[in-house]
C-alpha positions as CSV (number, residue, x, y, z in Angstrom):
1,X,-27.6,-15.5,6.2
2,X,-28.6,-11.9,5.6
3,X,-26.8,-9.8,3.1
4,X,-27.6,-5.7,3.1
5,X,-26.9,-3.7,-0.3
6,X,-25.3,0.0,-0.2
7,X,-24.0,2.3,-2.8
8,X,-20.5,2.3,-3.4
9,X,-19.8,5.7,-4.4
10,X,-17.2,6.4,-1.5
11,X,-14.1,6.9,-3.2
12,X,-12.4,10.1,-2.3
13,X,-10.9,12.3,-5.0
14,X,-7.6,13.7,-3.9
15,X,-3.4,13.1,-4.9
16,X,-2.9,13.3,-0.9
17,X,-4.6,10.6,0.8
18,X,-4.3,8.7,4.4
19,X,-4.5,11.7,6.3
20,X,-4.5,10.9,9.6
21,X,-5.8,13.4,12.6
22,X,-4.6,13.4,15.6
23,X,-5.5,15.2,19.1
24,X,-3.2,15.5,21.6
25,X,-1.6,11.9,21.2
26,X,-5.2,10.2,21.1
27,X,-4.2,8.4,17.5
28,X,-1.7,6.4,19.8
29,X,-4.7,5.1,21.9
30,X,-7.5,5.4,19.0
31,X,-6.1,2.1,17.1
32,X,-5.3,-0.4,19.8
33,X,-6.2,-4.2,19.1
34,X,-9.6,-3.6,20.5
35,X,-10.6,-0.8,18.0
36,X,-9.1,-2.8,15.0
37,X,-11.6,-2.1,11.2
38,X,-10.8,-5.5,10.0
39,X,-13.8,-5.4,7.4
40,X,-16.1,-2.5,5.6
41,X,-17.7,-0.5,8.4
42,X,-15.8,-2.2,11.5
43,X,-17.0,-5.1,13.6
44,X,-20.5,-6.8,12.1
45,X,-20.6,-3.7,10.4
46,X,-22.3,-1.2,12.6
47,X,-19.8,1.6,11.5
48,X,-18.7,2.3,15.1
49,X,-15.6,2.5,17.1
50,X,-15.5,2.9,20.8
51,X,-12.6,5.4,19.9
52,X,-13.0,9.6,20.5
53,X,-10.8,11.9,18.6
54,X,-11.4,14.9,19.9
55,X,-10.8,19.1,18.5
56,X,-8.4,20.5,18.0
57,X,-6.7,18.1,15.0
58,X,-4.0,18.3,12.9
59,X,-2.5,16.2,9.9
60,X,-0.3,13.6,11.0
61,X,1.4,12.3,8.2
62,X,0.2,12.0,4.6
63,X,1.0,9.6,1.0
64,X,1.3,10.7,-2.4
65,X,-0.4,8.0,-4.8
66,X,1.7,6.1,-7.5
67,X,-1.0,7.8,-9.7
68,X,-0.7,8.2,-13.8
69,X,-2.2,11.1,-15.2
70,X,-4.5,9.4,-17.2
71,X,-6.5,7.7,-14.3
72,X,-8.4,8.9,-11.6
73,X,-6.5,10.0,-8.1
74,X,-8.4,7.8,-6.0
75,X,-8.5,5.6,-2.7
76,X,-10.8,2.6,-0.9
77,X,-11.7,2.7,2.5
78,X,-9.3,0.8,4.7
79,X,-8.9,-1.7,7.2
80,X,-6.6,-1.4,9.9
81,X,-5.0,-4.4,11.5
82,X,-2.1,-4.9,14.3
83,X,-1.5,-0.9,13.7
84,X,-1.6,-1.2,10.0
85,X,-3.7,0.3,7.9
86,X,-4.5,-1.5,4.2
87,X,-6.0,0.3,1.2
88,X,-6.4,-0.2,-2.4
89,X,-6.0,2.4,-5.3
90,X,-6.8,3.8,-8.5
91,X,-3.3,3.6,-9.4
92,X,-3.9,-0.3,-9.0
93,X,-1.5,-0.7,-6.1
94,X,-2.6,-2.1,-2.4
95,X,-0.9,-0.3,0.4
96,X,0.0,-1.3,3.8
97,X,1.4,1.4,5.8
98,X,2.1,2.0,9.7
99,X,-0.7,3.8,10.5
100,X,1.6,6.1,13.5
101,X,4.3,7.1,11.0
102,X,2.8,6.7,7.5
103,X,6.1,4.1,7.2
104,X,4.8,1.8,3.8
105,X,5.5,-1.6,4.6
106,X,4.6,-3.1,1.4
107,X,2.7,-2.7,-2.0
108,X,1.0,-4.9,-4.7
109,X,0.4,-4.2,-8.0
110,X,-2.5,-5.9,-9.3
111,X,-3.3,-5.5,-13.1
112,X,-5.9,-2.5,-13.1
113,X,-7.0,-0.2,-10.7
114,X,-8.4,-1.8,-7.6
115,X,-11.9,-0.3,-6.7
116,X,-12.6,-2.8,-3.9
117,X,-12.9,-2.7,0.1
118,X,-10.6,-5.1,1.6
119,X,-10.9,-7.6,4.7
120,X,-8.2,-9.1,6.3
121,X,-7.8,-12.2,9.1
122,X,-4.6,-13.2,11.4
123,X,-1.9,-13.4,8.3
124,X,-3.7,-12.2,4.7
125,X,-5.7,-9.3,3.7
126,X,-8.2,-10.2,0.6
127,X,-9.4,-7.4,-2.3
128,X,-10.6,-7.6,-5.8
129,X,-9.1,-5.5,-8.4
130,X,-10.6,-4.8,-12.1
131,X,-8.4,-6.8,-13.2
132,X,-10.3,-9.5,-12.7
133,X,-9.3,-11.4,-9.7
134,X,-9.7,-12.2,-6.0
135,X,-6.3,-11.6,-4.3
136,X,-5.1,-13.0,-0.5
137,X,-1.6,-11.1,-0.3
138,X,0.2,-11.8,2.7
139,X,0.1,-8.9,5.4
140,X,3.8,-9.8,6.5
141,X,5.4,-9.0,3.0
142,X,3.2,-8.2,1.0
143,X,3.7,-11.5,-1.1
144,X,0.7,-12.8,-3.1
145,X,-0.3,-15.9,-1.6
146,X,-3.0,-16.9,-3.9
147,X,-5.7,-15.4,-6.6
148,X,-9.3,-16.3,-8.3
149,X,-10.1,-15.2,-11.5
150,X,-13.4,-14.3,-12.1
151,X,-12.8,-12.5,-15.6
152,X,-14.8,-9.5,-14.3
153,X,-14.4,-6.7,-12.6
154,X,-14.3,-6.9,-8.9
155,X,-15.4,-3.8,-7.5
156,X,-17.4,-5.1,-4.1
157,X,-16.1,-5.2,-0.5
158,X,-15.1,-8.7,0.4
159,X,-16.5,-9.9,3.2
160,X,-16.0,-13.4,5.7
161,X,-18.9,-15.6,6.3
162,X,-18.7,-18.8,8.4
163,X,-14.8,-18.9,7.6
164,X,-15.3,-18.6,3.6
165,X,-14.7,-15.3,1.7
166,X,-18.1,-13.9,0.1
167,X,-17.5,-10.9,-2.8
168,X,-19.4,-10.2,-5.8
169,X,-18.3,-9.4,-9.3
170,X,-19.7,-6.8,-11.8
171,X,-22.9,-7.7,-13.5
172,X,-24.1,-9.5,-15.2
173,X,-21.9,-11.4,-12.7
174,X,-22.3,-13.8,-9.7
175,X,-21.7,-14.0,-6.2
176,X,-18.9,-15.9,-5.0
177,X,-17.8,-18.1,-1.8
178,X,-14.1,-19.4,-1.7
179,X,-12.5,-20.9,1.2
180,X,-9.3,-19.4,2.6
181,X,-7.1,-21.2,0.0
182,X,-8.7,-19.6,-2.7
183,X,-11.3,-22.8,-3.8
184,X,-14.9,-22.1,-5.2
185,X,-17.1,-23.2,-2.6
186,X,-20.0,-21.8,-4.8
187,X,-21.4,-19.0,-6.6
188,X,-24.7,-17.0,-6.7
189,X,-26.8,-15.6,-9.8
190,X,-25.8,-11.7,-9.6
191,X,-28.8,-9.5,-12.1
192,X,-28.8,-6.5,-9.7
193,X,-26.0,-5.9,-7.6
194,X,-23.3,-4.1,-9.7
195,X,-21.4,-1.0,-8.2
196,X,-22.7,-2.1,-5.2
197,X,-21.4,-3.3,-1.6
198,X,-23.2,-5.3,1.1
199,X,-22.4,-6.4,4.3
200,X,-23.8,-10.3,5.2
201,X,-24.1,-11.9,8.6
């Protein structure tokens, strides 16, 4: 097992997010099952797509946050599923929205602002949120299927290892591996990896 540190200062700081280019009817053929972004930076995360959008683009559809004034305007970087595209938010909602017409299938509210990169499988998607908790939400309904509290903020990617869910809390904080059900398979000292996301493989 190898696990690779990066910064997570990503976030994107704008009311109007999910804007989604297309070129000439290339988004149609740009998220097909083969060029799915299940997890942070695509397959084994190498941060490619075999997918081309090509000049000259133009904005497809666009979301206005549930933001409050008092909190930043600000979104995660997605996954996209089955022509779905999931995303958490400041405003401490997770989206899932058809990623052709912008239609919002579902949200969650979690307890705080969610400043973690989701992964998702065949029927859940998985995030953390600062309110202290692993989530498995249900990418049919949007139901919460199960959550771990960790009583700190989760703020890293999550990531799937060997069929457990691997994610790390704020320090000075741990590591964690739960099986699909939501049960603590076991947890790792954490001293130096706040604010930060990895990717393990």
């Amino acid at each position: 097992m190898i696990i690779k540190g990066f910064s997570l200062n990503s976030l994107s700081s704008i009311i109007f997010i999910v804007t989604i280019f297309a070129s000439y009817g290339a988004m149609a053929s740009s998220c097909t099952e083969s060029n799915e972004w299940k997890m942070f930076r695509g397959e084994k995360g190498l941060g490619v797509t075999s997918s081309t959008v090509r000049p000259p683009i133009a904005v497809k559809w666009k979301l206005q946050l549930q933001v409050k004034s008092d909190i930043a305007k600000a979104f995660n970087p997605p996954v996209i599923i089955d022509g779905v595209i999931y995303f958490g938010s400041y405003d401490g909602n997770f989206y899932a929205l058809d990623i052709q017409s912008g239609f919002m299938r579902w949200v969650f509210k979690t307890g705080e602002r969610i400043n973690s990169i989701p992964c998702g499988d065949e029927k859940n998607v998985y995030f953390g949120s600062d309110d202290g908790k692993l989530y498995a939400v249900s990418r049919n309904d949007g139901k919460e299927i199960w959550s771990y509290d960790t009583n700190e903020y989760v703020q890293s990617l999550v990531s799937e290892y060997e069929g457990a869910l691997f994610f790390v809390t704020n320090g000075p904080g741990a590591g964690y591996f739960l099986d699909k059900n939501g049960n603590l398979l076991q947890t790792i000292k954490n001293e130096s990896w706040e604010k930060y996301t990895f990717m393990i493989y």
